[in-house]
GUKE-964327 format. One record per residue (C-alpha): residue number from 1; x, y, z; residue in three letters. Coordinates in pm, whole numbers, plus 32768, in hexadecimal, padded with zeros to 4 digits. Example, Ala and Ser with C-alpha at 12.3 -4.5 7.8 and 13.67 -1.06 7.14 Angstrom:
// residues 2
{seq = 1	x = 84CE	y = 7E3E	z = 830C	type = ALA}
{seq = 2	x = 8557	y = 7F96	z = 82CA	type = SER}
// end
This chain:
// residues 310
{seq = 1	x = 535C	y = A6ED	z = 46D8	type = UNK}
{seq = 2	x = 542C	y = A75C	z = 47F3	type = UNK}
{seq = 3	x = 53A7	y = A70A	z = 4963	type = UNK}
{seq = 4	x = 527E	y = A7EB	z = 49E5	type = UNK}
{seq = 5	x = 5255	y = A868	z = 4B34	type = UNK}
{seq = 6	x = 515B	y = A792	z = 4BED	type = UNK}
{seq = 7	x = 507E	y = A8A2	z = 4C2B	type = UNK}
{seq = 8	x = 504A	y = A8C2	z = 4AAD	type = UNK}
{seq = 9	x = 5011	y = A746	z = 4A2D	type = UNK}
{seq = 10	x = 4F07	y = A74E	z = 4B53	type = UNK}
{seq = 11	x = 4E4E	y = A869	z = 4ABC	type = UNK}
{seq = 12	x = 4E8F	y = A7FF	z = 496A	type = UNK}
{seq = 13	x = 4D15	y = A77E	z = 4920	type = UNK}
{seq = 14	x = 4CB3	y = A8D6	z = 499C	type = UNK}
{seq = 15	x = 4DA5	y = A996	z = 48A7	type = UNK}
{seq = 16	x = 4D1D	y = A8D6	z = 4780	type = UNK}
{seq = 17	x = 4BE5	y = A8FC	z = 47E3	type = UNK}
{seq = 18	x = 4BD7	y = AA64	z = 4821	type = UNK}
{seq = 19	x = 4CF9	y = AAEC	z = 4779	type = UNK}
{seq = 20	x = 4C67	y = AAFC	z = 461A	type = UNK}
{seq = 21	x = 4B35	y = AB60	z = 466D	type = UNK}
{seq = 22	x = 4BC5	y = ACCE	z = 471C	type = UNK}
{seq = 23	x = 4C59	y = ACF6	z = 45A3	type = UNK}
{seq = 24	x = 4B80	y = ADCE	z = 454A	type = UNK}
{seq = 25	x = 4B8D	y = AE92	z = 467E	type = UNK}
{seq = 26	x = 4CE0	y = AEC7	z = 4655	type = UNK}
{seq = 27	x = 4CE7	y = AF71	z = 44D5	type = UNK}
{seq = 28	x = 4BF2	y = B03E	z = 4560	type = UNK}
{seq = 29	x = 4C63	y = B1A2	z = 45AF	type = UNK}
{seq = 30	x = 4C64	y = B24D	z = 4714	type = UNK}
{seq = 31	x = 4C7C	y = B150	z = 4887	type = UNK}
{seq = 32	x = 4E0A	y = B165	z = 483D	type = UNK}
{seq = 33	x = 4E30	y = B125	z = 49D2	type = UNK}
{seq = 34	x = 4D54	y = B01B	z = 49D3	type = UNK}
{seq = 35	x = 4DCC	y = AF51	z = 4858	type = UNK}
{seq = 36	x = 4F3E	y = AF70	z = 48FF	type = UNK}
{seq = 37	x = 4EE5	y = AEE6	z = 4A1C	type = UNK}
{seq = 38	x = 4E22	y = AD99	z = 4973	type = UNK}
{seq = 39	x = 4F43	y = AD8B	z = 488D	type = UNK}
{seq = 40	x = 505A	y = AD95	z = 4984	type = UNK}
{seq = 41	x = 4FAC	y = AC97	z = 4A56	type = UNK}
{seq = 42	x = 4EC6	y = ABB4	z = 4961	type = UNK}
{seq = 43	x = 4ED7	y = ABF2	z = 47FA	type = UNK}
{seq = 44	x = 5078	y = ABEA	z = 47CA	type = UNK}
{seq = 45	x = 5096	y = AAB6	z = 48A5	type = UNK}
{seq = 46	x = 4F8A	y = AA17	z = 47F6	type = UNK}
{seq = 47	x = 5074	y = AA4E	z = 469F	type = UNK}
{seq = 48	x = 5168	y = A949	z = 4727	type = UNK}
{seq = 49	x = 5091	y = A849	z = 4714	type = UNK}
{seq = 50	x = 5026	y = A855	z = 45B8	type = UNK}
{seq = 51	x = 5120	y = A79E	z = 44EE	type = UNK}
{seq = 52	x = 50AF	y = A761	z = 4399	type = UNK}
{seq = 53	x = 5097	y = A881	z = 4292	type = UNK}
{seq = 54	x = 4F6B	y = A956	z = 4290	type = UNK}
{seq = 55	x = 4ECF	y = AA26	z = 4194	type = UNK}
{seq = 56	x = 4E87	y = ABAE	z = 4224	type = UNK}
{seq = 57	x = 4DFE	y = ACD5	z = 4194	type = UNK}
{seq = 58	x = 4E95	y = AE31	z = 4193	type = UNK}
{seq = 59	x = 4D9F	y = AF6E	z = 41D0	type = UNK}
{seq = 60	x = 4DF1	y = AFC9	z = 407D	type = UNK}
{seq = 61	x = 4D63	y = AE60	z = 3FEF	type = UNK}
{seq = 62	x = 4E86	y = ADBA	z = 3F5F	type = UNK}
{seq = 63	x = 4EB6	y = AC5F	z = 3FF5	type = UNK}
{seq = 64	x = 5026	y = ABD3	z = 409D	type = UNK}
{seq = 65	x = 5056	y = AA77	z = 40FB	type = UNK}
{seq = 66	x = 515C	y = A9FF	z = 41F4	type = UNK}
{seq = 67	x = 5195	y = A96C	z = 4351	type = UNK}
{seq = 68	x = 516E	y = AA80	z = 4489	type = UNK}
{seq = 69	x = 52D2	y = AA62	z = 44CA	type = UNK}
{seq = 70	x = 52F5	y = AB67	z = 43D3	type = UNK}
{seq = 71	x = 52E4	y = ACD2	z = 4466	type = UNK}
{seq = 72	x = 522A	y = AD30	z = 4328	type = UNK}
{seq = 73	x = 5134	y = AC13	z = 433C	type = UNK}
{seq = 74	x = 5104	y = AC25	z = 44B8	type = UNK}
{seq = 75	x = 50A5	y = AD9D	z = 44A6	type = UNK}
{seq = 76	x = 4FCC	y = AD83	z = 437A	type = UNK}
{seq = 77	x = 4F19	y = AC5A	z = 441B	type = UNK}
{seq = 78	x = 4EA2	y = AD22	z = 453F	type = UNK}
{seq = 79	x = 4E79	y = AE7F	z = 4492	type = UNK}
{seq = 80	x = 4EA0	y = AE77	z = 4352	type = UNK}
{seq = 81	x = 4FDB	y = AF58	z = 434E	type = UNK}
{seq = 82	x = 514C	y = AF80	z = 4375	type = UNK}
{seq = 83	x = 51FD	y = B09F	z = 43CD	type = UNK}
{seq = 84	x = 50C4	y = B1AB	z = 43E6	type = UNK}
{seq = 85	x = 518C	y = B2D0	z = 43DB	type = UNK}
{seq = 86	x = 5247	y = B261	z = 4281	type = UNK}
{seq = 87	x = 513A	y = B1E2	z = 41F3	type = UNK}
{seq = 88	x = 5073	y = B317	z = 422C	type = UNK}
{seq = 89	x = 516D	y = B3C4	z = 4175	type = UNK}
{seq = 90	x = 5198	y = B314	z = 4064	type = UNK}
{seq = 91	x = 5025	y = B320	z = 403A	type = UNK}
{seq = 92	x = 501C	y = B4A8	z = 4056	type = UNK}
{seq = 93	x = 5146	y = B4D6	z = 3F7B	type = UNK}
{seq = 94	x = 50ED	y = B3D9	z = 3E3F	type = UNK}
{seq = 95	x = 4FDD	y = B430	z = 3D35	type = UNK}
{seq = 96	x = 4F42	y = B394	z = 3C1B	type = UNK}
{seq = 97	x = 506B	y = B373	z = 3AFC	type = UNK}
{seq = 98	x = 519A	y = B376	z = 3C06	type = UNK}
{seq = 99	x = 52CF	y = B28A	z = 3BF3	type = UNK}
{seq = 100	x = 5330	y = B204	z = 3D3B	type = UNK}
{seq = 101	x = 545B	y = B16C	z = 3D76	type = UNK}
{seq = 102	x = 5475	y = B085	z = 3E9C	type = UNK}
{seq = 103	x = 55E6	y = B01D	z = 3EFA	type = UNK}
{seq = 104	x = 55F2	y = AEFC	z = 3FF8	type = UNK}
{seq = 105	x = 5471	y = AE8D	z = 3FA1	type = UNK}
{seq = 106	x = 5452	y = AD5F	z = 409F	type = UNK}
{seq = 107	x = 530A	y = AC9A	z = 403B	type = UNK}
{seq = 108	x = 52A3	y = ADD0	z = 3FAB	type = UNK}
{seq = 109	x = 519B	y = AE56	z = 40AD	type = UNK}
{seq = 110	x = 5222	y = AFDD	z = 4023	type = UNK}
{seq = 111	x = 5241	y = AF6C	z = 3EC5	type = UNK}
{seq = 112	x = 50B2	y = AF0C	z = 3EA8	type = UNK}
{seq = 113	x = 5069	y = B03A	z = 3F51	type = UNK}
{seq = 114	x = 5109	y = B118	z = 3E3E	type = UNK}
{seq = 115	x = 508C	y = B020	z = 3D33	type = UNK}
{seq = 116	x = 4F23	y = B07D	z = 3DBD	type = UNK}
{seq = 117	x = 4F51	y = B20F	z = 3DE1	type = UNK}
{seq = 118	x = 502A	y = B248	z = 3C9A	type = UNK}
{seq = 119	x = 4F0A	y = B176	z = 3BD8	type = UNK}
{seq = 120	x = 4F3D	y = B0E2	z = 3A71	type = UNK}
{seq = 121	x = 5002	y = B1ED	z = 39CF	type = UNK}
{seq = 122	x = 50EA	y = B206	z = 3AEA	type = UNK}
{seq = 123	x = 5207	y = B139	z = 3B38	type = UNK}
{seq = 124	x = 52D3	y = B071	z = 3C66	type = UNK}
{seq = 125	x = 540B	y = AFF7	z = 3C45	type = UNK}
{seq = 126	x = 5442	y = AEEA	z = 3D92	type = UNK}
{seq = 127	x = 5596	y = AEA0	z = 3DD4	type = UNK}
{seq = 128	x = 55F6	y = AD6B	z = 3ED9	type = UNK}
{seq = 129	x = 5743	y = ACEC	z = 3EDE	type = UNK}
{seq = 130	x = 56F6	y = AB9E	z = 3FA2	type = UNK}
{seq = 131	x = 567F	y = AA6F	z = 3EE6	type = UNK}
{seq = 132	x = 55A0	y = A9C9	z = 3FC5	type = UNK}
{seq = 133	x = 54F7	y = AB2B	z = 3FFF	type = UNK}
{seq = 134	x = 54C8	y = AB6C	z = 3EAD	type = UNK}
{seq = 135	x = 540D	y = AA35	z = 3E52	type = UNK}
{seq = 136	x = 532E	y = AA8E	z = 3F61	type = UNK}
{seq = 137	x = 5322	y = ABF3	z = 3ED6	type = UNK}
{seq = 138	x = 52E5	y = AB72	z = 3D88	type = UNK}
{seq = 139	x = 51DD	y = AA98	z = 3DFB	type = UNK}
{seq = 140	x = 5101	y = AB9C	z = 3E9B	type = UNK}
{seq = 141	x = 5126	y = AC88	z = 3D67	type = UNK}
{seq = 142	x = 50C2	y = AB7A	z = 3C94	type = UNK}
{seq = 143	x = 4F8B	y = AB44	z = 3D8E	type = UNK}
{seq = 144	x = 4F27	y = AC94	z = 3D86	type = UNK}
{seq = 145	x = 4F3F	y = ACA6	z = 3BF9	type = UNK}
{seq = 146	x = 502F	y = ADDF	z = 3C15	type = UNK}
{seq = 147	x = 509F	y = ADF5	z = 3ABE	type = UNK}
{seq = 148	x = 5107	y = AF6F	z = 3AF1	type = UNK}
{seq = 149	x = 5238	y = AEAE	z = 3BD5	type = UNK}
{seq = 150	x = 53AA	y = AE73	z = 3B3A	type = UNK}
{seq = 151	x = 5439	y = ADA8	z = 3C2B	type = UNK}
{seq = 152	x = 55AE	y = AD5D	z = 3C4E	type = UNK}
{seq = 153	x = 568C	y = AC4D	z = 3CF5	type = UNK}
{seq = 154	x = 57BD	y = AD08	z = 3D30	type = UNK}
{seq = 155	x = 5848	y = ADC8	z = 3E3C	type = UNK}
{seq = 156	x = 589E	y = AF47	z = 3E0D	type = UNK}
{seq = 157	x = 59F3	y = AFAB	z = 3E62	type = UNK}
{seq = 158	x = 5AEA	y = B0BE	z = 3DDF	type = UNK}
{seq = 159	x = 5B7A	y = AFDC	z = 3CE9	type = UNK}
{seq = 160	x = 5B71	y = AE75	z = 3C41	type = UNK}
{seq = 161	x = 5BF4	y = AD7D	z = 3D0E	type = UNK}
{seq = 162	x = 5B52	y = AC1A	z = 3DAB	type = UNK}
{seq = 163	x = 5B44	y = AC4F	z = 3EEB	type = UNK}
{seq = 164	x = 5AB9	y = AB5F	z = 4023	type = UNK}
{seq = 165	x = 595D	y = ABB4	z = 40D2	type = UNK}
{seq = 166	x = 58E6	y = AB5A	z = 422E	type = UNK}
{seq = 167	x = 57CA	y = AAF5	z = 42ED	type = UNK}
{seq = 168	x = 570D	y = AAF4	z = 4429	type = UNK}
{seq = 169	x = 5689	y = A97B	z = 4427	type = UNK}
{seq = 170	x = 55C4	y = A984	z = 453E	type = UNK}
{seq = 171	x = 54DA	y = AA5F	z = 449C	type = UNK}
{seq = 172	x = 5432	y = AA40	z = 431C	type = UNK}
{seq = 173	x = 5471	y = AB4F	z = 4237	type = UNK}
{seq = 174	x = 54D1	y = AC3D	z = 4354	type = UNK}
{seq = 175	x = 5568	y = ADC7	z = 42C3	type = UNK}
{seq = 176	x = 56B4	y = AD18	z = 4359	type = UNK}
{seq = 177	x = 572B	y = AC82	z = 4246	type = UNK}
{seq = 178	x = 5882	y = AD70	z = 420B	type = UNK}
{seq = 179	x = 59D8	y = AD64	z = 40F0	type = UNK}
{seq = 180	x = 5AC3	y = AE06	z = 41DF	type = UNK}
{seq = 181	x = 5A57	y = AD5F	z = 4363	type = UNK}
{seq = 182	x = 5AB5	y = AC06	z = 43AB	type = UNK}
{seq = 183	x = 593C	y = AC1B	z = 448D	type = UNK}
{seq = 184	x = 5931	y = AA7E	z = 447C	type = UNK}
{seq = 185	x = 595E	y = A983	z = 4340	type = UNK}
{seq = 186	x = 59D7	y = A9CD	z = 41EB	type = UNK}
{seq = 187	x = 58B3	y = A983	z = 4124	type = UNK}
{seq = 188	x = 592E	y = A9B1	z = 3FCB	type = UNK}
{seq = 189	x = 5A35	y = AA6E	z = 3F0A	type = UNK}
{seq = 190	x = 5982	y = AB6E	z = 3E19	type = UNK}
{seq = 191	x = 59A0	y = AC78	z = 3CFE	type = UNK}
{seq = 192	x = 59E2	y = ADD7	z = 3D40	type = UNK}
{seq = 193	x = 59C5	y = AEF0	z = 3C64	type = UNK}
{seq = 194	x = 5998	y = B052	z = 3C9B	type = UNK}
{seq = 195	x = 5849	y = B0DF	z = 3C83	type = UNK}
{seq = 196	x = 5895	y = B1D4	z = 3B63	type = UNK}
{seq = 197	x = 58C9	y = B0A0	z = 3AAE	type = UNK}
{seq = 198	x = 57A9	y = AFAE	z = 3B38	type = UNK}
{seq = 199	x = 56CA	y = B0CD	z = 3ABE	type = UNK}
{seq = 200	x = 5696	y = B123	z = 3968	type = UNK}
{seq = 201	x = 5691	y = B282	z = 3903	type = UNK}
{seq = 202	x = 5513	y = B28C	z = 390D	type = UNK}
{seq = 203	x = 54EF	y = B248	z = 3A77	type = UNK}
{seq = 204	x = 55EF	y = B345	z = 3AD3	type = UNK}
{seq = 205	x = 5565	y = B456	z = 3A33	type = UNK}
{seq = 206	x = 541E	y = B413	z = 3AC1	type = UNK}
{seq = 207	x = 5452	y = B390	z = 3C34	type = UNK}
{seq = 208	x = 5373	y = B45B	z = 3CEC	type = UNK}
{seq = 209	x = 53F4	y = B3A8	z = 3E44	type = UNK}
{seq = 210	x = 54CF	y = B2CF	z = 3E9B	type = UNK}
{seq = 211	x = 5501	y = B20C	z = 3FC5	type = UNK}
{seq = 212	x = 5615	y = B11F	z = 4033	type = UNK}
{seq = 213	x = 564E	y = B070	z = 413B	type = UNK}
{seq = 214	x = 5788	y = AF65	z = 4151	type = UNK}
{seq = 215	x = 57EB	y = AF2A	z = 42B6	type = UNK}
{seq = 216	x = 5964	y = AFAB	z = 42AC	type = UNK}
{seq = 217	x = 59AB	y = AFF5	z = 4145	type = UNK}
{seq = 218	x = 58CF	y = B130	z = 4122	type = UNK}
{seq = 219	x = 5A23	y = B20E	z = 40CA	type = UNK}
{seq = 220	x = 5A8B	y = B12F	z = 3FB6	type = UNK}
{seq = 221	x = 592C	y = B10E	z = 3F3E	type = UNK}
{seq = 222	x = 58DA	y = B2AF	z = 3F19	type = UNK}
{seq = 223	x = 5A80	y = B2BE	z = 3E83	type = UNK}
{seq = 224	x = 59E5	y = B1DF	z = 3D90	type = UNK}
{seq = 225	x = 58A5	y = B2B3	z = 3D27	type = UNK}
{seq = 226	x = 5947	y = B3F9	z = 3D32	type = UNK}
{seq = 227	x = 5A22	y = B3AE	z = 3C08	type = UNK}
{seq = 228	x = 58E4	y = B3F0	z = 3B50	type = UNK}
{seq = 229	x = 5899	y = B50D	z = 3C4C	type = UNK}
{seq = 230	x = 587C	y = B613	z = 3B0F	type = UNK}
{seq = 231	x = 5757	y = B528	z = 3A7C	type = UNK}
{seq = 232	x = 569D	y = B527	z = 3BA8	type = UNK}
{seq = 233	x = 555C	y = B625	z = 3BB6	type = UNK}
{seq = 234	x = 553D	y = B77C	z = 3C63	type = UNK}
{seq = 235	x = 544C	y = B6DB	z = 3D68	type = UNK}
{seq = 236	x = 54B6	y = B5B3	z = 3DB4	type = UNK}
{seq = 237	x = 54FE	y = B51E	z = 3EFC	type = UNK}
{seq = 238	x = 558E	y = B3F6	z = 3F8C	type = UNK}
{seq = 239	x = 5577	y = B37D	z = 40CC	type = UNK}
{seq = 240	x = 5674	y = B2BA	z = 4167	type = UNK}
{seq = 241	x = 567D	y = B1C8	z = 429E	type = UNK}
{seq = 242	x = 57D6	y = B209	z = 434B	type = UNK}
{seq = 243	x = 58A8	y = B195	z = 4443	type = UNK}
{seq = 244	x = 5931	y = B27F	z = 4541	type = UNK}
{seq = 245	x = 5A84	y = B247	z = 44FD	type = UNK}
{seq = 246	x = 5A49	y = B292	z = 4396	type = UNK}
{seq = 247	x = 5983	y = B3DC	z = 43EC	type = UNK}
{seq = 248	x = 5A45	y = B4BC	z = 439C	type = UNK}
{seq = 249	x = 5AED	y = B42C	z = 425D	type = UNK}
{seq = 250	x = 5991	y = B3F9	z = 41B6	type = UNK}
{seq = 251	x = 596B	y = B565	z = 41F7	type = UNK}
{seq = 252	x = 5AA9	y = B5C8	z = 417A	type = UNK}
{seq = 253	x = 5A93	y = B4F2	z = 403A	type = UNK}
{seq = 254	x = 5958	y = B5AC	z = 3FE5	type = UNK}
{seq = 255	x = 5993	y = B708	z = 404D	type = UNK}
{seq = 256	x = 5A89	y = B6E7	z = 3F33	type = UNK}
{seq = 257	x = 59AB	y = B6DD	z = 3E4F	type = UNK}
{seq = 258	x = 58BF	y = B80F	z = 3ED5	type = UNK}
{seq = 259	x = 57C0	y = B71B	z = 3FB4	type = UNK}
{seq = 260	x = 5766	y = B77D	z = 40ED	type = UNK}
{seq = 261	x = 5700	y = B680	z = 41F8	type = UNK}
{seq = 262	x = 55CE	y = B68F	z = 42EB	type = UNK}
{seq = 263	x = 5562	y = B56A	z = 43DA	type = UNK}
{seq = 264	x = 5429	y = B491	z = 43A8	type = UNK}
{seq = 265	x = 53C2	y = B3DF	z = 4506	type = UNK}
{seq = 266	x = 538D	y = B276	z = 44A0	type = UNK}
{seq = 267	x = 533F	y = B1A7	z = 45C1	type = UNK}
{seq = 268	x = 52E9	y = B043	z = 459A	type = UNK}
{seq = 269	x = 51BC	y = B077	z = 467A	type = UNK}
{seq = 270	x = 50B1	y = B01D	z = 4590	type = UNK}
{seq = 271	x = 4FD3	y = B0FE	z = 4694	type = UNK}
{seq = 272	x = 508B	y = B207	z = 465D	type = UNK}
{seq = 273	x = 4FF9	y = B367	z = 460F	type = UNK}
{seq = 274	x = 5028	y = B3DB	z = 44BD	type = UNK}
{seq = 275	x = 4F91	y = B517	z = 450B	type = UNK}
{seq = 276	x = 508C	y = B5C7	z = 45CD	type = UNK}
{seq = 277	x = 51C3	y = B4CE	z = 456B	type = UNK}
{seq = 278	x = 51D1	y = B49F	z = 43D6	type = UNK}
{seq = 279	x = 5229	y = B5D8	z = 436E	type = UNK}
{seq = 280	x = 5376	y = B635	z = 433C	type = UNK}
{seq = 281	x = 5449	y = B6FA	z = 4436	type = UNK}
{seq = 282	x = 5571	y = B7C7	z = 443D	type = UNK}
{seq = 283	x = 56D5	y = B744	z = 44BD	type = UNK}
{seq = 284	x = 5746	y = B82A	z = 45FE	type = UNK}
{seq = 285	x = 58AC	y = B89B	z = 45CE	type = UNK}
{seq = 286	x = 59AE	y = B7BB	z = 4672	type = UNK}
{seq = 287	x = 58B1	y = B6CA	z = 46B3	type = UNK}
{seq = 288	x = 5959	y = B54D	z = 46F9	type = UNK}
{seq = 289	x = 58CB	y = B423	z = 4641	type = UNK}
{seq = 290	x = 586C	y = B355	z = 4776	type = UNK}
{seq = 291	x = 578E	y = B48E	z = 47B3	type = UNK}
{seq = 292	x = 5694	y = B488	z = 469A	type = UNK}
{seq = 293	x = 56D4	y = B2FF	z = 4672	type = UNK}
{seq = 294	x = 5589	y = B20D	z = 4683	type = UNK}
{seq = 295	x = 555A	y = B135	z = 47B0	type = UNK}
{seq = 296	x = 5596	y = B022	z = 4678	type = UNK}
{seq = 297	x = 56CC	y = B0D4	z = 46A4	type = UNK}
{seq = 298	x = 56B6	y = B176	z = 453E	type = UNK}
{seq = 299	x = 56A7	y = B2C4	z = 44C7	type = UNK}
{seq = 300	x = 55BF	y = B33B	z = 4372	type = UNK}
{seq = 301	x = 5654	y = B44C	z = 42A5	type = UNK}
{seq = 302	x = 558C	y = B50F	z = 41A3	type = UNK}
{seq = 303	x = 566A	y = B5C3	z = 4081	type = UNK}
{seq = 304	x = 55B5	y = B6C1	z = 3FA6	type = UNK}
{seq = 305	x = 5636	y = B7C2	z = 3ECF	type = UNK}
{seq = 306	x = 550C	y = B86B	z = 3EF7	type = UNK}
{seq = 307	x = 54D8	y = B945	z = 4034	type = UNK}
{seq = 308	x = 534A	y = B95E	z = 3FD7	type = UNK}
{seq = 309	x = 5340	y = B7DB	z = 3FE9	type = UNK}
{seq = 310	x = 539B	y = B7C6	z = 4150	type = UNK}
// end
């Protein structure tokens, strides 16, 4: 563990002691001023010292284990979320019987969410191209007894090819890992296939919504599930983390194929409200990327054929 301030290893016996008890508190709804201001100061400093892996509960019940350097496991372990607004979304927009497909899975926090609202006779296909992730993934769907989960080891891309992937080491199972950014090591060199041919014809047909999110290879990734564009149904609709500089070419790609685009604010603040921010928006004309981007310094894209759905 990397040097703490001394401030913090003084007050560590009061962040262990405390910390976990204000849990609760803090998956509790409302006192957003107030949980910010304990996280900012106590809770999230409090994270750094807890190095082994830890077992947390989601507000949905499925279980994730994993050290708190993870983004996913840090957020979950103090509210029992990630990403309000998106997972709001998904949970307004998936019913009993859905197929989700989740492109760029992680440890699969959005994958068990699906597995829980689509039910027994629905389906998830979880896609994570990293190794090390996917074991991780793997494990918590295997924890959680998802059997309504395919789960695949391979990264989507616009063709087949093995192609490197990289990491962020100095956190676990960050969303960093990425096929096209040289963002720290090489971790592995991986499978690629398009995702009209990772799918089978069955999960086309039926994806209900689809979300990916790949960290610099989004355009190759929605090239690669538009060549089964025509199988696709009416209503579906993807969402897609992009890059600014991609912006407009994610657009473009799917215009092509009669999608329109509308903008789903996605902070990372887990305090976020999901009553005014989670529902989709509409692009202003000439608007520039860096003006609808994230402070994460991302921008989330919603493309739906349907103008009813949006």
């Amino acid at each position: 563990m990397s040097a703490r301030p001394l401030f913090h290893r003084a007050l560590a016996p009061i962040f262990f002691a405390l910390v976990p008890r204000m849990r609760p508190l803090m998956r509790r709804p409302g006192m957003r001023a107030l949980k910010r201001w304990w996280y900012r100061c106590f809770a999230d400093p409090y994270t750094n010292f807890v190095e082994p892996p830890v077992r947390v509960v989601a507000m949905f019940g499925d279980v994730f284990e994993g050290r708190l350097s993870g983004v996913v496991q840090r957020s979950l372990f103090h509210f029992g979320l990630f990403e309000p607004n998106l997972t709001s979304f998904i949970s307004e927009r998936l019913r009993a019987g859905d197929t989700f497909i989740d492109v760029g899975a992680n440890v699969g926090y959005f994958t068990l969410l699906a597995s829980r609202l689509v039910g027994p006779e629905g389906q998830v296909v979880s896609i994570e191209a990293s190794p090390t992730t996917y074991a991780a993934l793997r494990k918590n769907i295997e924890a959680n007894d998802a059997t309504n989960v395919r789960s695949v080891n391979v990264a989507a891309f616009d063709c087949e090819a093995s192609v490197p992937i990289y990491y962020l080491p100095e956190e676990e199972f960050t969303s960093g890992a990425s096929l096209l950014r040289s963002i720290g090591p090489q971790e592995a060199i991986v499978s690629a296939k398009p995702l009209a041919s990772i799918l089978s014809a069955s999960e086309i047909s039926k994806a209900r919504l689809i979300k990916i999110d790949v960290e610099g290879a989004e355009e190759r990734v929605v090239a690669g599930l538009l060549q089964a564009e025509q199988h696709l149904r009416p209503d579906v609709e993807i969402v897609v983390e992009v890059l600014p500089e991609l912006f407009d070419a994610v657009r473009t790609r799917f215009a092509e194929y009669g999608f329109s685009a509308s903008i789903l604010d996605n902070p990372l603040d887990p305090l976020a409200d999901v009553n005014t921010c989670a529902r989709p928006r509409p692009i202003p004309p000439g608007v520039r990327p860096a003006e609808v981007a994230m402070s994460h310094g991302v921008i989330y894209l919603l493309f739906s054929r349907d103008p009813a759905l949006r």
